[in-house]
Each structure stands twice: as structure tokens, then as C-alpha cells.
C-alpha positions as CSV (number, residue, x, y, z in Angstrom):
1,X,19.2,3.2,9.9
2,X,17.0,0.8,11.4
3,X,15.3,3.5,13.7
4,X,14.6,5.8,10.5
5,X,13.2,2.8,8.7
6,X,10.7,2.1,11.3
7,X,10.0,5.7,11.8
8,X,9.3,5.9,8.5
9,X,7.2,3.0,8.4
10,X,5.1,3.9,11.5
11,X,4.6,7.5,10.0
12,X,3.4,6.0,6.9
13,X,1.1,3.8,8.7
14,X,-0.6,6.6,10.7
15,X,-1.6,8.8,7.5
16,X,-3.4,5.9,6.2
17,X,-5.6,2.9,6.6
18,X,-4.0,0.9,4.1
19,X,-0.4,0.5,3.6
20,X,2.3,-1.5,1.9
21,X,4.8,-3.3,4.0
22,X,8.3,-4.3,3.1
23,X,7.2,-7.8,2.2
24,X,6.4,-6.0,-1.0
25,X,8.0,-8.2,-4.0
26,X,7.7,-5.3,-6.1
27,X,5.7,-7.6,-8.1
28,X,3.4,-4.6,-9.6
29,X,-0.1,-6.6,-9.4
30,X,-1.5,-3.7,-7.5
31,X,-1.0,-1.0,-9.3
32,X,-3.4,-1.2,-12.4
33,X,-6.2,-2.8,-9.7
34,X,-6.5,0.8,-7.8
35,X,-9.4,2.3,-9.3
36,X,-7.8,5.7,-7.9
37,X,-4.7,5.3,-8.7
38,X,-3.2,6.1,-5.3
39,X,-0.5,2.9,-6.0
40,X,3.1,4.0,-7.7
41,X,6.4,2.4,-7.8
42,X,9.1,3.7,-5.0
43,X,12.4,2.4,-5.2
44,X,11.5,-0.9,-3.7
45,X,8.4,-1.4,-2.5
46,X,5.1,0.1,-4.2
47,X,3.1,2.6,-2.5
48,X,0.0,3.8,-1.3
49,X,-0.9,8.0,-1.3
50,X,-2.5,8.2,2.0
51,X,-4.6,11.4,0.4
52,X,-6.1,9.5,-2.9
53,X,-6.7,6.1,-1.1
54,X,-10.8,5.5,-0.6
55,X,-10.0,1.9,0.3
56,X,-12.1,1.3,-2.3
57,X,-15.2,2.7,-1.0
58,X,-18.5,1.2,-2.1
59,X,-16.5,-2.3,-3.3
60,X,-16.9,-6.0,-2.0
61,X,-13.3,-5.8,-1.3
62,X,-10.3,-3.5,-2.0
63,X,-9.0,-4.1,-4.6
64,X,-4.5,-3.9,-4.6
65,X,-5.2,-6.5,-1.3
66,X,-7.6,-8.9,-3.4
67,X,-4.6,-9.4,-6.2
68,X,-1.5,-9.0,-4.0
69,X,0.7,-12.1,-3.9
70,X,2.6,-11.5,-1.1
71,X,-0.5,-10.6,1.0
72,X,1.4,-7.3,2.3
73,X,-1.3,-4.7,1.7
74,X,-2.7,-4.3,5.4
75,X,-5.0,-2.0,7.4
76,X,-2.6,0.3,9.5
């Protein structure tokens, strides 16, 4: 189980730049910040659709990263 989790984690990670990681407190902060909407729910941890994320191209800052809590929005 652990090997699939981290499969699945490292295949998740290579798709994309930005990712969620299981520090995720389901909290939901980031969701309404994406200006693309590439956050949704999973079971327990939000995530990020490798194919909508811009990483908020032309912004300061991305934004799911600037309002996250539990700082566990990171560059893959």
C-alpha cells in the first residue's frame, strides 16, 4: 500500500509543476483562489489537474500557495 501511495504521488508530481501533498488538511482555501479552476476535492486531499494548471501565469504569485494554511502546495 505504501509503494502504490508513493507511486502515485511521484506520478502526480511528474505531470505537473504544482502539486498538493498529503499534508493537505482538506481545509478548502484553495479552491475558490484558482483562477482556472484546476483545484477539486478528492477523497482526502484537494487536487490539482495537471492539464488546467497555468501556475497562474502572468500573477505576482500563485495563488492556492499564497492562501494555503498548511503550506503543502509545492513545485514538483
Amino acid at each position: 500500500m505504501i509503494l502504490f501511495s508513493f507511486l502515485t504521488t511521484l506520478k502526480r508530481r511528474s505531470n505537473m509543476a504544482l502539486y498538493i501533498t498529503e499534508e493537505c488538511t482538506y481545509c478548502g482555501a484553495c479552491e475558490p483562489e484558482c483562477p482556472v479552476t484546476a483545484i477539486s476535492a478528492g477523497d482526502d486531499i484537494y487536487i490539482i489537474d495537471a492539464n488546467t494548471c497555468n501556475e497562474c501565469a502572468g500573477l505576482d504569485e500563485q495563488a492556492c500557495v499564497s492562501v494555503c494554511p498548511a503550506e503543502c502546495i509545492v513545485q514538483g
